[in-house]
C-alpha positions as CSV (number, residue, x, y, z in Angstrom):
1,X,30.2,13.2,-48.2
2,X,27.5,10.8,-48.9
3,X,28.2,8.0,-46.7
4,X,28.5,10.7,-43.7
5,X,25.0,12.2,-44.4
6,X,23.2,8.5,-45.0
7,X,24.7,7.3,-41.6
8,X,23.6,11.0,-40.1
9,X,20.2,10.1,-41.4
10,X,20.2,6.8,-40.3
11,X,21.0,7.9,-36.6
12,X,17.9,10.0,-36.2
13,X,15.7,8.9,-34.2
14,X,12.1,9.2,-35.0
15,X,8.9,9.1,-32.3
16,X,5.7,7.3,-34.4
17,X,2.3,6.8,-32.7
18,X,0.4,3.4,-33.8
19,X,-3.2,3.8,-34.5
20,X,-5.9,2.0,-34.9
21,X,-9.0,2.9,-36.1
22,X,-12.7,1.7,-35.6
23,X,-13.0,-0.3,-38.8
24,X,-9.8,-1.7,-37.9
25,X,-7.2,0.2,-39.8
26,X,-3.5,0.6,-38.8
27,X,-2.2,4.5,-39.0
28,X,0.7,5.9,-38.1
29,X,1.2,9.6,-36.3
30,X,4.5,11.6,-36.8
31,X,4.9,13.1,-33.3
32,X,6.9,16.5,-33.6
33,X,7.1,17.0,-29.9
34,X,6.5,14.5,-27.0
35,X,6.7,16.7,-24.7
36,X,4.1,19.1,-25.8
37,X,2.1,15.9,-26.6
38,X,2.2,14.2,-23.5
39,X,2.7,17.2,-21.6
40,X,6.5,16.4,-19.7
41,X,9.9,17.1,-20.1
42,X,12.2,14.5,-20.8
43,X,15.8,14.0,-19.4
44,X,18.3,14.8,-22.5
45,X,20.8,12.5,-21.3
46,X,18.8,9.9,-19.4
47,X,16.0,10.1,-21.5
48,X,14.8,8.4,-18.4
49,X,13.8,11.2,-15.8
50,X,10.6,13.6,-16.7
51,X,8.9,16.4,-14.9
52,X,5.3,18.0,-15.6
53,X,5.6,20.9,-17.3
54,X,2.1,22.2,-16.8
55,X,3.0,23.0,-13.2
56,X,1.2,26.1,-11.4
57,X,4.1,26.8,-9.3
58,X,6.5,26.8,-12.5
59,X,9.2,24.3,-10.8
60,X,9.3,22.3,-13.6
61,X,12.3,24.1,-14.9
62,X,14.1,24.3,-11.3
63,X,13.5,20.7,-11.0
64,X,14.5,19.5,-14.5
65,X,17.7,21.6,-14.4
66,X,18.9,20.1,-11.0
67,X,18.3,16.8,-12.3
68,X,20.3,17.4,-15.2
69,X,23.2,18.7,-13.0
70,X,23.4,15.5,-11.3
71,X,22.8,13.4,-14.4
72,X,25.6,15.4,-16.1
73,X,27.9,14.2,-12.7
74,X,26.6,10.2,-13.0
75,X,27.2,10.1,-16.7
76,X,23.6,9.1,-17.1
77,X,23.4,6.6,-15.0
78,X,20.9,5.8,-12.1
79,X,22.6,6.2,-8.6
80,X,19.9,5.1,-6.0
81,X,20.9,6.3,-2.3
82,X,19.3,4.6,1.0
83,X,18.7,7.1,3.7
84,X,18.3,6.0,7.1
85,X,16.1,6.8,9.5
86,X,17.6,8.5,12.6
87,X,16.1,5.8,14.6
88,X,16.3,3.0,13.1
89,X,13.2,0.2,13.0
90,X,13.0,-3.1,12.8
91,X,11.3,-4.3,9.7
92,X,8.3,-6.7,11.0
93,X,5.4,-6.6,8.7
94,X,3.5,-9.2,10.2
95,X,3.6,-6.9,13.3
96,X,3.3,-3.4,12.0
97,X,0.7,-4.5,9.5
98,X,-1.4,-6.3,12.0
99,X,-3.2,-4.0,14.8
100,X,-4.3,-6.4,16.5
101,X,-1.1,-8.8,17.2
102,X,0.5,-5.8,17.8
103,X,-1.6,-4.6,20.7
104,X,-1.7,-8.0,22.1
105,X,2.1,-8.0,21.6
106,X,2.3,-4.5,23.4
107,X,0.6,-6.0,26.1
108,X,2.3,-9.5,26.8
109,X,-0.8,-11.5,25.6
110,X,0.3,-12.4,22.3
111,X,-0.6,-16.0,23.2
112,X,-4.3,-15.1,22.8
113,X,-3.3,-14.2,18.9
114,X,-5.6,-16.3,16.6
115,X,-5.1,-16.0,13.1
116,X,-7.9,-16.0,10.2
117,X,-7.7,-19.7,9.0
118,X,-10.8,-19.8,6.9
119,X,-11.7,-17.4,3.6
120,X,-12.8,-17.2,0.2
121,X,-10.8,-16.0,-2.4
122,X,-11.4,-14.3,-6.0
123,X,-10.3,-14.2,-9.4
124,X,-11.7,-12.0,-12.2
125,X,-10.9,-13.1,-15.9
126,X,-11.1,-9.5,-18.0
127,X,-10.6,-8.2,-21.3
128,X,-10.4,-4.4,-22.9
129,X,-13.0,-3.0,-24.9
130,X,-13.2,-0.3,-26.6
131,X,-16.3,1.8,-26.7
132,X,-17.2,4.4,-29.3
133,X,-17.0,7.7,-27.8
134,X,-14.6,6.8,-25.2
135,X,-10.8,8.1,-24.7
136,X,-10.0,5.1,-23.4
137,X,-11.1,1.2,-23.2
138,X,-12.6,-0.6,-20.3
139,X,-12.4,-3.5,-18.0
140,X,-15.5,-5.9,-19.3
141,X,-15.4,-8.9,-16.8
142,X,-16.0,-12.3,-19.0
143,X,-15.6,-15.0,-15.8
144,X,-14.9,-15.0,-12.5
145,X,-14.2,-18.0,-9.9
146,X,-13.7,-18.1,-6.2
147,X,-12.1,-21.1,-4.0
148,X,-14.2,-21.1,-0.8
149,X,-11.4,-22.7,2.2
150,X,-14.4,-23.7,5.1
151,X,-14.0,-25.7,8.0
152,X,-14.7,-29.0,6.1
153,X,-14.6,-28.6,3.0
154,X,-12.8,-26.6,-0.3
155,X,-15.1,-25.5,-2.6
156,X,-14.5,-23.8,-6.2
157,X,-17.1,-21.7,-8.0
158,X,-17.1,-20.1,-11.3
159,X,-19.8,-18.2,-13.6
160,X,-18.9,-16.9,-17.3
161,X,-20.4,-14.5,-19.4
162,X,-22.8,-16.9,-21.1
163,X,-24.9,-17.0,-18.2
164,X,-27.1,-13.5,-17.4
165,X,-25.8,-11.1,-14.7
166,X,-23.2,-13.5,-13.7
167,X,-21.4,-11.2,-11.5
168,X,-24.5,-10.5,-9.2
169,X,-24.7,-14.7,-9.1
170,X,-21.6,-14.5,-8.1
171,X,-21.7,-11.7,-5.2
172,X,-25.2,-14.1,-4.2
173,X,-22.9,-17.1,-4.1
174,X,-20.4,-15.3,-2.1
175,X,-22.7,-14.1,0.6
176,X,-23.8,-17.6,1.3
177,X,-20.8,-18.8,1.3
178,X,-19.7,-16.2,3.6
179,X,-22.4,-17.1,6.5
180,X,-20.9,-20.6,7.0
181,X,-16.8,-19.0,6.5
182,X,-18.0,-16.4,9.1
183,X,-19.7,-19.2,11.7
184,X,-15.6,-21.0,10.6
185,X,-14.0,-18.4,12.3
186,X,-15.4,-18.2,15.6
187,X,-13.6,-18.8,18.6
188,X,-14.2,-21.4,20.7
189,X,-14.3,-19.3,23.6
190,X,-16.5,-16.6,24.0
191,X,-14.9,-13.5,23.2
192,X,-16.4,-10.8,22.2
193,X,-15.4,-9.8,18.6
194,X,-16.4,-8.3,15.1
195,X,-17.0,-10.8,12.5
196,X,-15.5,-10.2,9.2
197,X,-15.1,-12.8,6.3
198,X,-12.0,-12.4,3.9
199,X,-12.6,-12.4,0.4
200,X,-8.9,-11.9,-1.1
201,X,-8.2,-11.2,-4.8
202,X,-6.0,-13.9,-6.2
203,X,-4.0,-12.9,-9.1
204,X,-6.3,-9.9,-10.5
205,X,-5.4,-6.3,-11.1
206,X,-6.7,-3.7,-8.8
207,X,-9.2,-1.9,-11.2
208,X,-11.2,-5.8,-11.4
209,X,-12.5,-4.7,-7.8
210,X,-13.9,-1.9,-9.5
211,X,-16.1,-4.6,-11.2
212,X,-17.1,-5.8,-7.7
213,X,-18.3,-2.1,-6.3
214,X,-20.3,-1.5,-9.9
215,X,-22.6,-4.9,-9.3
216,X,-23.0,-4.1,-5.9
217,X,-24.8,-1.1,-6.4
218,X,-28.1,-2.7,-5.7
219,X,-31.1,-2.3,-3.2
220,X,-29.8,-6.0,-1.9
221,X,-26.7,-4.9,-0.6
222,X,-25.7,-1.9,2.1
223,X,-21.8,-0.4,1.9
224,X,-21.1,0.5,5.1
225,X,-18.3,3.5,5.8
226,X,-16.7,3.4,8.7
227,X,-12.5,5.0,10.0
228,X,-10.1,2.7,9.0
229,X,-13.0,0.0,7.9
230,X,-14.7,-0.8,4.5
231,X,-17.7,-3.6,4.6
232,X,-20.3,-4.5,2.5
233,X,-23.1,-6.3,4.6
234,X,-26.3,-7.6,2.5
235,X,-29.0,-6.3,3.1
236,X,-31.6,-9.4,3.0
237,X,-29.9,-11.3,5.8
């Protein structure tokens, strides 16, 4: 009947891609086939799990079919499962993730543990822009501020993008800052140890320290490489 085709109709669901276009006009795509347009296979009864389906060993099927076998059993729904390990560990990050405290812990001398106390920290203030010729739009940094935590004092810093090469002033600013945070941090005994000054990322997305690394690409500045160690040291001090 009629009523049984309009509600047929109305049940359809329908995949539309929002465009917008350089002079700021609104279109909008009819996408056939996700998965040929983005390239995965989509759960039909999840519509939550995917799988590649450009894979070179051809295991997409495999893998999408034993997926569905389970999904068939679960009705659908998630099941997560926790697997333990045969021997079990006990879950102390500020042991594991320190080397240090850990050796000395190792050792008995975890009395001689002295934790960073001073530091400066970071926050970049972004926003997308699109550039012509470009799949996709880019991070362009528009202000940046950094709380420096010294021995005596708190300080705060901030340049914007209506000052010239602002980010370079900033990585200046930083450096200097970073001789007296570095002096800080030494031990009142004499023991013999690398100097490093923390400059922590406070509320910023990871790909804003790609801002950093593309100002620092100057004849002031030396990246140093080293195992298990990444440092920039400047080069006029």
């Amino acid at each position: 009947s009629e009523t049984e085709v309009t509600r047929e109709f109305h049940s359809r669901d329908y995949n539309i891609l929002l465009l917008n276009d350089d002079d700021g006009n609104q279109h909008l795509m009819y996408i056939i086939s996700v998965e040929k347009l983005l390239g995965i296979k989509i759960c039909p009864i999840c519509n939550n799990h995917a799988v590649f389906t450009k894979d070179p060993n051809n295991n997409s099927k495999r893998k999408m079919d034993t997926h569905i076998k389970e999904c068939q059993q679960n009705n659908g729904q998630i099941k997560k499962y926790i697997t333990l390990e045969k021997f079990p560990k006990p879950f102390v990050l500020h042991i594991t993730s320190n080397k240090t405290y850990r050796y000395l812990l190792a050792h008995n001398r975890e009395s001689k543990y002295k934790a960073t106390q001073y530091y400066i920290t970071f926050r970049f203030q972004t926003e997308i822009q699109k550039i012509r010729g470009y799949q996709y739009p880019i991070l362009v940094p528009t202000a940046i501020a950094s709380t420096i935590k010294a021995k005596n004092y708190i300080k705060t810093i901030s340049f914007d993008k209506t000052q010239d090469n602002f980010v370079e002033k900033w990585l200046e600013q930083v450096f200097s800052e970073a001789l007296q945070i570095r002096d800080d941090n030494k031990f009142a005994d004499d023991v013999p140890q690398r100097f490093e000054v923390y400059v922590i990322g406070f509320d910023c997305l990871k790909s804003a320290t790609t801002l950093i690394f593309k100002n620092i690409k100057s004849m002031k500045y030396e990246i140093i490489d080293r195992p298990e160690l990444c440092q920039c040291q400047h080069g006029t001090r």
